[in-house]
C-alpha positions as CSV (number, residue, x, y, z in Angstrom):
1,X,42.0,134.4,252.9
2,X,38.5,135.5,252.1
3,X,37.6,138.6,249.8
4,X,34.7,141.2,250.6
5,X,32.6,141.6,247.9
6,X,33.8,145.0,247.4
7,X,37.0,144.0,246.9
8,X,35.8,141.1,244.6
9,X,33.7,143.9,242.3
10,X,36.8,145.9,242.9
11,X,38.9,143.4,240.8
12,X,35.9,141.9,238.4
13,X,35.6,146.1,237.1
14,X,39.7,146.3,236.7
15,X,39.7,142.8,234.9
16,X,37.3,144.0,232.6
17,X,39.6,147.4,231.7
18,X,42.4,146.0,231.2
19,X,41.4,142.4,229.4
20,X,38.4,143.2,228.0
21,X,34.7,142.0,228.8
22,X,35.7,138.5,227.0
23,X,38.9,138.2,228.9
24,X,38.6,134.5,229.9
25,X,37.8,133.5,226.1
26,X,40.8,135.6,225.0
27,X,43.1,135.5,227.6
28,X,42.1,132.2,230.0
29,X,44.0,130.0,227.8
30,X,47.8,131.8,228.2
31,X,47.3,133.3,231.7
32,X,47.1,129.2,232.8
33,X,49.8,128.5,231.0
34,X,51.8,131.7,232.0
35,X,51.2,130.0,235.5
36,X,52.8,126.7,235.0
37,X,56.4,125.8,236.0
38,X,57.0,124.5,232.5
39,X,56.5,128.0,231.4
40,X,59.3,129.4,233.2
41,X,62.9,128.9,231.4
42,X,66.0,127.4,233.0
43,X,68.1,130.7,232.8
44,X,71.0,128.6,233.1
45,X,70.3,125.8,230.1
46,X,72.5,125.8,227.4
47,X,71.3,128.1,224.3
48,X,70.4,125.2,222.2
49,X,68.5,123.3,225.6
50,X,66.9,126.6,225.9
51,X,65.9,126.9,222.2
52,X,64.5,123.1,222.1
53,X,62.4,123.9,225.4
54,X,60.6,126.7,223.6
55,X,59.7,124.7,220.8
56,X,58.5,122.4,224.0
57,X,56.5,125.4,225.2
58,X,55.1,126.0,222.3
59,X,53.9,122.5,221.6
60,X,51.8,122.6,225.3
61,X,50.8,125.7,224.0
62,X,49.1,124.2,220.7
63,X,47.5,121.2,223.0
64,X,45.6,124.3,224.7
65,X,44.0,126.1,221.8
66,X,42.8,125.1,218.7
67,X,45.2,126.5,216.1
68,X,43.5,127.5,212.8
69,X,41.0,129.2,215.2
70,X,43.6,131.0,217.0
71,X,45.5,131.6,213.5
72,X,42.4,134.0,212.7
73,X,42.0,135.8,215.7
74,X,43.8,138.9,216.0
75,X,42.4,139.2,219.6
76,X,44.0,135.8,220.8
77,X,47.3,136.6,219.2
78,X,48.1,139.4,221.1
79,X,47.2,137.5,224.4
80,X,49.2,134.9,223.4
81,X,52.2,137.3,223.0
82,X,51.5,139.5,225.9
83,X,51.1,136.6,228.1
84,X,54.1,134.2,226.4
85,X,56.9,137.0,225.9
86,X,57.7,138.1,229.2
87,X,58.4,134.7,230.3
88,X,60.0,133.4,226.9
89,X,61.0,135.6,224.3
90,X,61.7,132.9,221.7
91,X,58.8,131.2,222.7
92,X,56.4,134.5,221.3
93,X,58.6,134.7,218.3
94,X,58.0,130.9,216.8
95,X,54.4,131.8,217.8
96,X,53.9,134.1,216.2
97,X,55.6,133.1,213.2
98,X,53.5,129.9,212.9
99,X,49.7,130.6,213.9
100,X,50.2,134.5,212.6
101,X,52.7,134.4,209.9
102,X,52.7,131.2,208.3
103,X,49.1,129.9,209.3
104,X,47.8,133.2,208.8
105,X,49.1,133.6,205.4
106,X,47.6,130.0,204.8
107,X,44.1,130.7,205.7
108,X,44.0,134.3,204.3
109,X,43.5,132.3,200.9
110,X,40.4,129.9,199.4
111,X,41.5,126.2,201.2
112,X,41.7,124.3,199.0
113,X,42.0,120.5,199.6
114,X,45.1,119.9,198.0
115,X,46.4,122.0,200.6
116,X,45.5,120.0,204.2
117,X,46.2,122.1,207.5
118,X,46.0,119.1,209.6
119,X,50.1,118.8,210.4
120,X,50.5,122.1,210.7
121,X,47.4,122.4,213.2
122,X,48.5,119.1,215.2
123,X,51.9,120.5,215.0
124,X,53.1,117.1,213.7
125,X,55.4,120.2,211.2
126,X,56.0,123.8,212.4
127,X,56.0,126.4,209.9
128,X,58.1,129.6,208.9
129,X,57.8,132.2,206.9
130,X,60.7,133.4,204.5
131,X,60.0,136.9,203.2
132,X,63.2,138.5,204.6
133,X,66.4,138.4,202.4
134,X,70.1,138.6,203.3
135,X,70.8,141.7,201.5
136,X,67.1,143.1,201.1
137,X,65.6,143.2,204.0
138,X,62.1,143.4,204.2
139,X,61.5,145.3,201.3
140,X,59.7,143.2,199.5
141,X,59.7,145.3,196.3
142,X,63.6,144.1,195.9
143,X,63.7,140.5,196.9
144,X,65.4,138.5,194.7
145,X,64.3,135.1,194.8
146,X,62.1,133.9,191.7
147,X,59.5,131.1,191.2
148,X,59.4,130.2,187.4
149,X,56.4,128.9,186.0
150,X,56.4,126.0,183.8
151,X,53.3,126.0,182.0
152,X,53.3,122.1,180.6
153,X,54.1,120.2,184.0
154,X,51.9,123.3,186.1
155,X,55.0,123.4,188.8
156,X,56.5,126.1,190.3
157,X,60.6,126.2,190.6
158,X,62.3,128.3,193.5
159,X,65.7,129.9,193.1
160,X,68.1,131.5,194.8
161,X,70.2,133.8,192.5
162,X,73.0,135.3,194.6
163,X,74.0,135.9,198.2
164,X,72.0,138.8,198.7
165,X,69.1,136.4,197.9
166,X,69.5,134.1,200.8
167,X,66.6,134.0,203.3
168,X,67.4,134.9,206.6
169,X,64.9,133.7,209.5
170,X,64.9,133.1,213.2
171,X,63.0,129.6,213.4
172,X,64.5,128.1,210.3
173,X,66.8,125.6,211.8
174,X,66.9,122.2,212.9
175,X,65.4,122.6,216.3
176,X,61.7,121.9,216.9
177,X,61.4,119.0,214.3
178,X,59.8,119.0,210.8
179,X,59.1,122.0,209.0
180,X,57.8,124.2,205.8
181,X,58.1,127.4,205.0
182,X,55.7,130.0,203.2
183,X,58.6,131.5,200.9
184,X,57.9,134.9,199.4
185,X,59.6,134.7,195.3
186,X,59.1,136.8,192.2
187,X,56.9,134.9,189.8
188,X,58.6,134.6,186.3
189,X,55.9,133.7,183.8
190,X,56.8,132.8,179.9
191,X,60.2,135.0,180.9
192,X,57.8,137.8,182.3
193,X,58.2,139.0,186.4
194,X,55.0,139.3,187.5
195,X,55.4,140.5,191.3
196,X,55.9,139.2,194.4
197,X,53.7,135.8,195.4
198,X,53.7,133.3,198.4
199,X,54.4,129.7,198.0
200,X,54.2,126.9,200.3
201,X,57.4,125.1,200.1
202,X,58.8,121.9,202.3
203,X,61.7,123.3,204.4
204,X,63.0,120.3,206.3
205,X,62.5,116.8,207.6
206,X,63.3,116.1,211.2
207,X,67.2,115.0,210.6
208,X,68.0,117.7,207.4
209,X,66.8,120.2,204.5
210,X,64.5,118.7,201.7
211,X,66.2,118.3,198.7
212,X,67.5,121.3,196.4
213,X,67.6,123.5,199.7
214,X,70.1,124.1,202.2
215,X,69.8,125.8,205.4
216,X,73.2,127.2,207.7
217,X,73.1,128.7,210.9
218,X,74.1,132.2,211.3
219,X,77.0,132.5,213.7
220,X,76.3,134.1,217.3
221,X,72.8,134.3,216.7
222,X,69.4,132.8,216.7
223,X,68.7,133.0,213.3
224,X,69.7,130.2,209.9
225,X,70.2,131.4,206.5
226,X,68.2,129.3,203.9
227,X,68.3,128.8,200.1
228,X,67.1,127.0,197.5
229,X,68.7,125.8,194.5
C-alpha cells in the first residue's frame, strides 16, 4: 500500500500534535516495544506468572533506554507510562516506582561515590520506594518509622514501632529478584526528631529479606507489607 504525500504530511502534522516535535526521541523507544508480542500479557497466566512476566517486561524495557537518563526525564516518563499501561498495568507501576520513585529520589541528590547506581541502572537490583505506612497513609507528616542517629559509629538504625508503622508497597515482594528500597523514617538525633528524611536501605536478596527486616504479602492483593526491626 503506498501513501500520497498528502496523506503522508497529513500524518507527519498529527504526529507532531499529539507527541510532540521530538516524538521519536521521547516516544520511539516504548511505541517499539508497545509493538512486540512480548509486550502483550497472557490474560490467562496465573497471577504470580503474570506478576513475574512484568518484571520480564520491564527488564526488556531497561535494555532499550538508558536508565539514569530516563530517571531524569519527566518527558520520557510519561511516554513510558502512556505507552506501557494500557498493555500492562503492573508493568507501568514497577516503572515508575524504580526510574521515577526510587531512581529519581537517588539522583535528585549530590552522587556521591559511596553510593554506585550501576545495579540499579543494569537492573542487576530493582528498587522501591517505602513512604506509605499501614495506618498513615501518605501523609508523611505522621509516619512513624524513625532512623536514630548514632553519632560515634556515623550509622543510621531503622525501626518500625507498631503496626500502624508497617510499610505498605505494591513491588515489595519476592518477585522480580534482588531489591532496595528508598525508606522514608523520622530522623531521631541525640533524642531530638528532626523531620522526615530518605534512606537507602537493602530490602531483599533474591531467595529472602536482609536481615532485621521482614516482608509478608498482603492477602488478595498485589501489595507486601514490610518492616524493619
Amino acid at each position: 500500500m503506498t501513501t500520497s504525500p498528502e496523506a503522508a504530511a497529513t500524518v507527519a502534522e498529527l504526529t507532531g500534535l499529539l507527541l510532540g516535535d521530538d516524538h521519536e526521541h521521547v516516544h520511539g523507544p516504548f511505541r517499539r516495544l508497545a509493538a512486540d508480542r512480548r509486550f502483550h500479557p497472557d490474560q490467562e497466566a496465573a497471577p504470580d506468572e503474570r506478576v513475574a512476566a512484568s518484571y520480564e517486561r520491564l527488564r526488556l524495557l531497561n535494555g532499550s533506554v538508558d536508565a539514569l537518563a530516563l530517571a531524569t526525564d519527566p518527558y520520557r516518563l510519561a511516554a513510558a507510562h502512556e505507552w506501557t499501561a494500557p498493555l500492562d498495568g503492573a508493568l507501568a507501576v514497577v516503572t515508575g516506582i524504580h526510574y521515577n520513585l526510587f531512581l529519581g529520589s537517588l539522583l535528585d541528590h549530590t552522587p556521591h561515590e559511596k553510593r554506585p547506581l550501576d545495579d540499579y541502572a543494569a537492573m542487576r537490583r530493582i528498587g522501591t520506594f517505602l513512604c506509605t505506612e499501614l495506618g498513615h497513609g501518605n501523609d508523611a507528616a505522621a509516619l512513624e518509622t524513625t532512623a536514630v542517629y548514632d553519632p560515634d559509629s556515623r550509622t543510621f538504625t531503622l525501626h518500625t514501632p507498631s503496626a500502624a508503622a508497617q510499610k505498605f508497597m505494591p513491588n515489595t515482594s519476592m518477585a522480580g529478584g534482588p531489591k532496595d528500597a528508598v525508606v522514608a523514617a523520622r530522623l531521631i538525633v541525640a533524642g531530638r526528631d528532626r523531620g522526615i528524611f530518605l534512606f537507602l536501605v537493602p530490602c531483599r536478596t533474591s531467595t529472602a529479606c536482609c536481615p532485621a527486616s521482614r516482608c509478608a504479602r498482603c492477602p488478595g492483593a498485589p501489595a507486601a507489607r514490610w518492616t524493619t526491626a
